[in-house]
N, C-alpha and C positions, 0 to 999 in steps of 0.2 A: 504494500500500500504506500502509496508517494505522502510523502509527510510536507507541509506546509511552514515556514518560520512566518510568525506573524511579526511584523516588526513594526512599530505603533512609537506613542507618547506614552506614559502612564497617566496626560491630563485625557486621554481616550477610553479610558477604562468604563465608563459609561457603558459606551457602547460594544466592545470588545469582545465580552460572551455573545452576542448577537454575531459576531465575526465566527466567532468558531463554532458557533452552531454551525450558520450555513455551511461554513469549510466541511465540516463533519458529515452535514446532509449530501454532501456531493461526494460523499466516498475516500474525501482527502483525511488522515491524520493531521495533528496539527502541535509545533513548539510554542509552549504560552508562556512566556517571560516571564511573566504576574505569577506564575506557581510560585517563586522562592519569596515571596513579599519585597517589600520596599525594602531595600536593601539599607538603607540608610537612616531607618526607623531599627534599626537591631541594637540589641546591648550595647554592643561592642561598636557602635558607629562614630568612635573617636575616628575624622577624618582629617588625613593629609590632602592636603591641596597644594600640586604644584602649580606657585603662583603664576607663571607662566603662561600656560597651557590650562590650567584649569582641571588639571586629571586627578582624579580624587581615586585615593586609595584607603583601605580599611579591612579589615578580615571578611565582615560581611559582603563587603563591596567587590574583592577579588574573588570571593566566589560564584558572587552575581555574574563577575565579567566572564570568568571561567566555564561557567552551566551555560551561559547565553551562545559563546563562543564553540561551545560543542556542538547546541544545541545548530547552530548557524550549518556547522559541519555534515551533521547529519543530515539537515532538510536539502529537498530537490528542489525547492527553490521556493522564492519569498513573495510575501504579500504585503506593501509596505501599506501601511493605511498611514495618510495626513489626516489634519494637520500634525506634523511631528517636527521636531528640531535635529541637532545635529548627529548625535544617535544613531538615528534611523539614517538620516544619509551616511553614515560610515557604513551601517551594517548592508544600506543599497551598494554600495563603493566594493566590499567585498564580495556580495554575492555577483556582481558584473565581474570582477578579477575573477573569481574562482568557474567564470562560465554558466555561472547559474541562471538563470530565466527569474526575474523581476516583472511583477505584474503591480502597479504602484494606482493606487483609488483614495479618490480626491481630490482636489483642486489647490492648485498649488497656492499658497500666499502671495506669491510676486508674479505675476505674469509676463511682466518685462525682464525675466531669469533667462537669456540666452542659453543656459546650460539646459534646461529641458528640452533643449533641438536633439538630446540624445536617445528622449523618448519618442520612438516610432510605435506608430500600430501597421507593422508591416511584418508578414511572415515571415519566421527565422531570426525576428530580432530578438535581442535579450531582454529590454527594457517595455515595456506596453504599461499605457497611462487610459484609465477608467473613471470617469464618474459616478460607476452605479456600483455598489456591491455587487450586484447578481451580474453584471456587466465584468466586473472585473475574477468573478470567480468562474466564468464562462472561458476569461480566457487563458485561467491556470485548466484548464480543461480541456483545452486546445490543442495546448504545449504539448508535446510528444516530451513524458517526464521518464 
């Protein structure tokens, strides 16, 4: 069974189990980040912050990166849902590196973002951009996974 990374915000958690139902209803398994909790709500979430860069490390939090980063490994490929931040365009950024098929649903914040000229909806591309849910899980359906 082809397994799904749902790569998201945690401000989307709303709606999110609504995401993996449908994924579910169409035969797909699915990676839910949201299983290990907020990573930065745990006992132990004394955080480093490289002031720099912004990279926050913590016990909780290197396991978060660790289980996500597996989880990344193991799936046929991702469903990014917007609005999200920067996050989810890295986890987009590796699954295009590693060859994976990105199906991305939503509407992007900046429209004047020359960089979404990457998203094609043309067969054989990596990257396909949807506004519908049922639109966008049609076309992890498509994908020859």
């Amino acid at each position: 069974m082809t397994t799904i990374y749902v790569a998201s915000s945690w401000k989307n958690d709303q709606f999110l189990d609504l995401v993996h139902a449908r994924l579910h209803k169409r035969g797909f398994e699915t990676f839910d980040f949201r299983k290990g909790g907020r990573w930065w709500e745990h006992p132990d979430a004394a955080v480093e912050v490289d002031a720099r860069y912004g990279r926050a490390r913590s016990q909780s939090g290197n396991a978060a990166f660790e289980r996500d980063l597996g989880g990344m490994r193991l799936c046929e490929a991702c469903l990014a849902v917007l609005p999200a931040g920067e996050s989810l365009m890295l986890e987009v950024g590796w699954f295009c590196g590693a060859g994976k098929p990105v199906v991305v649903w939503g509407r992007p914040r900046s429209p004047l973002n020359i960089m979404w000229l990457m998203v094609e909806e043309v067969d054989g591309g990596v990257l396909r951009l949807n506004d519908c849910l049922d639109g966008a899980i049609d076309q992890l359906v498509e994908i020859e996974l």
